[in-house]
Residue, then its C-alpha position, 0 to 999 in steps of 0.5 A: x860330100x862324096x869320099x873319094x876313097x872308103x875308109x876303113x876304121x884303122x887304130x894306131x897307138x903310137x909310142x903308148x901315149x898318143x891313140x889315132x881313130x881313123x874312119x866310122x867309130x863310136x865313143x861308148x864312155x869318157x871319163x878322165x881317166x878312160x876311153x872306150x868306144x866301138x869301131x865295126x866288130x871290136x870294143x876297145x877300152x884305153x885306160x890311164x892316168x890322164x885321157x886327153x881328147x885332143x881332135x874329134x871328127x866324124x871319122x878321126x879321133x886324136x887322144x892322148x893318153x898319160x902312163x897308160x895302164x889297161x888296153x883291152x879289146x874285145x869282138x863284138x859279133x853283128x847282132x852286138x853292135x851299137x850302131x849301124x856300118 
């Protein structure tokens, strides 16, 4: 099926315990206590007490996080990329 309208990825972190992936992304790694995954040219890592996946679908991803303690976010060039855009 046809989207009516492009999503572009988009990342919201709300009140620093609840992070909302919007559009194409891949999760790299998943542990208890970590998240990281790579949308278009940037790699995001979330780390904290408790990682939670609360909602995954092919362009959304709900997560929620307990006492957040790293975000880290690094550009990632083209020839860099895990997977196709």
């Amino acid at each position: 099926m046809k989207k009516l309208f492009a999503l572009h990825p988009s990342i919201i972190l709300d009140e620093f315990n609840s992070l909302r992936i919007t559009g194409y992304y891949q999760i790299t790694a998943l542990t208890e206590q970590s998240i990281t995954f790579q949308t278009d040219d940037y790699a995001l890592s979330i780390k904290g007490e408790d990682v939670l996946v609360l909602e995954l679908t092919e362009q959304h991803a709900h997560i929620s996080i307990t006492e957040l303690t790293e975000v880290t976010i690094r550009h990632k060039p083209a020839e860099e990329r895990l997977y196709e855009s």
